[in-house]
N, C-alpha and C positions, 0 to 999 in steps of 0.2 A: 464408528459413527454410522448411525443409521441416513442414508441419505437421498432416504424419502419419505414425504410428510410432514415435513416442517415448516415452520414460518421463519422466512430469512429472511434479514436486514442486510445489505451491502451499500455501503457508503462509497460512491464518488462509481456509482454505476452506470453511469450513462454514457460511457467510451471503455477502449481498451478491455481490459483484463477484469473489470468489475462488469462488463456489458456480457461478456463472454460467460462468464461465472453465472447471471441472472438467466442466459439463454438454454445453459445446458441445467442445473437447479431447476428449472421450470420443466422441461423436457423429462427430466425421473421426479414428477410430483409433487412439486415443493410449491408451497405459495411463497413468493419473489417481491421483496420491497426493495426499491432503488432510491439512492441519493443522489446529489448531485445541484449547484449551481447554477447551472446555464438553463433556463426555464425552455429555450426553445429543445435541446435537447430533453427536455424530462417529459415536454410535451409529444415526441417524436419517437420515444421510447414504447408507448404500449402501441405504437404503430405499426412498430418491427416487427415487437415480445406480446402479442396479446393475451393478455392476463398479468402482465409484471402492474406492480403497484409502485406510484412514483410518488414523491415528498419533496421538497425543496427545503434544501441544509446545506448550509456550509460547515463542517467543523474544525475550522481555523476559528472561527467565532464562539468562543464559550455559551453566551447567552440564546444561543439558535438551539445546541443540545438538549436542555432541558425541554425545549418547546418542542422539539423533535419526537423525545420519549413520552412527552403526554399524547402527540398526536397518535403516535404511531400505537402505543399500548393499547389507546381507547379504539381504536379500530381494530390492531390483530394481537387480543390479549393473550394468544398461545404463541406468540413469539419465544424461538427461543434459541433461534443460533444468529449470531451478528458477527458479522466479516467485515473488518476494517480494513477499506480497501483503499478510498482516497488518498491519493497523494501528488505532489508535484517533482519534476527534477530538473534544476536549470544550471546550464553552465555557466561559473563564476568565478572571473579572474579576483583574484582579492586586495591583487595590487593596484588595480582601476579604481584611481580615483577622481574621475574627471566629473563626477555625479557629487561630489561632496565637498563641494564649497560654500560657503554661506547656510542657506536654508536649505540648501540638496543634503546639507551634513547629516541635519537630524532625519530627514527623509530615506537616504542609505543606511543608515544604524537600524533605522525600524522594516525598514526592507530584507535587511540580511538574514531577517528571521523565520523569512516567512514560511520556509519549507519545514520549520520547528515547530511554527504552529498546525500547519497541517498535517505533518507525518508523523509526529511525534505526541506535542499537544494533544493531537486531534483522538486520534486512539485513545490516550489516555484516558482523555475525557468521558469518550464516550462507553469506556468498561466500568467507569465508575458509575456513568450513571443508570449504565444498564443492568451492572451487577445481582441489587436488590433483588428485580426480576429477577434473573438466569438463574438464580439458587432456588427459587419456588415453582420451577416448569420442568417437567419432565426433558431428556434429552439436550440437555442443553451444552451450547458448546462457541466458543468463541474462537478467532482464524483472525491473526493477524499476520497482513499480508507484508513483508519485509522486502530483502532484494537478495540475491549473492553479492550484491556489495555491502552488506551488514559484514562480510566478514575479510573482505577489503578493498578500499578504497580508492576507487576512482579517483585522484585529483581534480581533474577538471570542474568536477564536481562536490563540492568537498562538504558543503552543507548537507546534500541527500544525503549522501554516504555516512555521515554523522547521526543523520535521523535514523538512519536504517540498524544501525549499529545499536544504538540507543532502543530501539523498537524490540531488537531481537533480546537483547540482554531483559527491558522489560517483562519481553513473553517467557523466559525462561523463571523470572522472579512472580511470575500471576500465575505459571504453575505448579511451583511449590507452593504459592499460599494460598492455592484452591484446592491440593489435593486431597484435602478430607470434605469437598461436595462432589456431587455427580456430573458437575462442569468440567468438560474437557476442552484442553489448552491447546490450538494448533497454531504452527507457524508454516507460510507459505514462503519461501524466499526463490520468487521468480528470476531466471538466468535474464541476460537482455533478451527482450519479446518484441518479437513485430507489433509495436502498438504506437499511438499519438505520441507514447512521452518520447521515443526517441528521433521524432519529426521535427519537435519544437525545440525553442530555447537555445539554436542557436548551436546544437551538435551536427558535428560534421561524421563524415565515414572514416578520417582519420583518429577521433574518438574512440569508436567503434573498432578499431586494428585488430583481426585477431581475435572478436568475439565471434561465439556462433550463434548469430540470430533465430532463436528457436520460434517455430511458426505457432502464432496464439494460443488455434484450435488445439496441437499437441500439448502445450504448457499445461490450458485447464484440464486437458484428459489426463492428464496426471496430476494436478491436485485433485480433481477429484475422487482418483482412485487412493489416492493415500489419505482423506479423509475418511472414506469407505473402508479401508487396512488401518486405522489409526494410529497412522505415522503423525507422530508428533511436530514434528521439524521435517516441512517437506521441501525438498529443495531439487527441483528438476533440472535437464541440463545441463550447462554448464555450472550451476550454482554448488554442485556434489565439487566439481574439480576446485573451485574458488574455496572452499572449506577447506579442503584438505591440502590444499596448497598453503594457505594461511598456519596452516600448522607446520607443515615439514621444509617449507622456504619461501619463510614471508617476506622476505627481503628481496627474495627474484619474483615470484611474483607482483610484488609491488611497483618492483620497476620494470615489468612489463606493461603495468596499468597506469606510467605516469611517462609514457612517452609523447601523447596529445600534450603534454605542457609547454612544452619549447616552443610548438608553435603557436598555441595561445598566447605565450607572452609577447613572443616577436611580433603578433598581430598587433600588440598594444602600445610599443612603442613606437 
């Protein structure tokens, strides 16, 4: 992939791993569109990044997509590579149910999805609608951003882990059935990153046990060199070891990655 000269879309850019991607993309030439919810961050963005281009989009919300790709088309109609990068990940005991009594019931049911709407959902949606485009622009190329736990799962967290899972097998099925256009299919599956997500929601360092925190800046220097190599399936850090451990002993690695659960649960009783 040529990676410079383009017009890039990145969803949920305005922190982390999508903030990081719009900084160095801008830095080798690239005109840089950003998404993202929090208006005061999308406003504090070309503060940082001058020249990044910001939009306000949620894609947990179907109906904001559409209005997204009109805006974004009719301003940068040479758009032509979009990196789905928004996501969320919260730690969620399943057996907690002290939220779902009476009218908390239906409230928790519609809660428990939300990471499905945004990581999952949210992609989806937004390859469909972008699709039309991408097949009529030169260079074009889509980057969906997964985790090394697409290939196993974190308990503590079990909902991400499922999105991620879900996301990666999608990106493997968008590229077989785009391999007769000039759209190429990438997948990033980020090890744990020094970023926001692993501040919030509620994760502790015993979580954490045993991962290696890879530092941001090094993460994106390697996707974007494996963009640039067109590695299909990039997977830096620790995320190579999590694949192939999934393969040759999935069952010890798994119960490597489910020893925060004891304490979680004894937290809840």
């Amino acid at each position: 992939m040529n990676i410079s000269g383009n017009t890039i879309l990145i969803t949920g850019g305005t922190s982390g791993i999508g903030f990081e991607l719009a900084a160095e993309l801008l830095k080798l030439g690239n005109t840089v569109i950003i998404t993202g919810r929090d208006q005061r961050r999308l406003d504090e963005a070309p503060q940082k990044l001058p020249g990044v281009h910001t939009f306000p989009s949620d894609v947990s919300d179907p109906s904001a997509i559409p209005v997204l790709f009109e805006a974004v088309i009719k301003k940068f109609p040479a758009l032509n590579v979009l990196i789905n990068n928004a996501g969320i990940m919260r730690k969620l005991n399943l057996q907690d149910r002290k939220n779902e009594t009476g009218n908390g019931a239906a409230n928790a049911l519609q809660d428990i999805g939300r990471e499905i709407e945004t990581n999952l959902l949210g992609p989806i949606r937004m390859v469909q609608q972008f699709l039309p485009h991408l097949k009529v622009v030169n260079n074009a190329a889509i980057v969906n951003v997964t985790s090394g736990l697409a290939f196993v799962p974190l308990p503590v967290a079990p909902i991400y882990c499922a999105t991620k899972a879900g996301l990666h097998s999608f990106t493997q099925s968008l590229r077989v059935q785009l391999k007769n256009t000039s759209i190429k299919v990438f997948e990033l599956a980020p090890p744990a990153t020094e970023t926001p997500l692993l501040t919030t929601e509620g994760f502790t360092p015993e979580d954490m046990k045993g991962a290696q925190i890879m530092d941001l800046h090094k993460m994106v220097a390697v996707a974007i060199d494996g963009l640039k190599n067109d590695r299909l399936e990039i997977r830096p850090g620790q995320s190579n070891i999590l694949k192939l451990m999934s393969r040759i002993a999935p069952q010890f690695i798994l119960n490597q990655l489910s020893r925060s659960v004891d304490p979680m649960l004894a937290q809840s009783r």
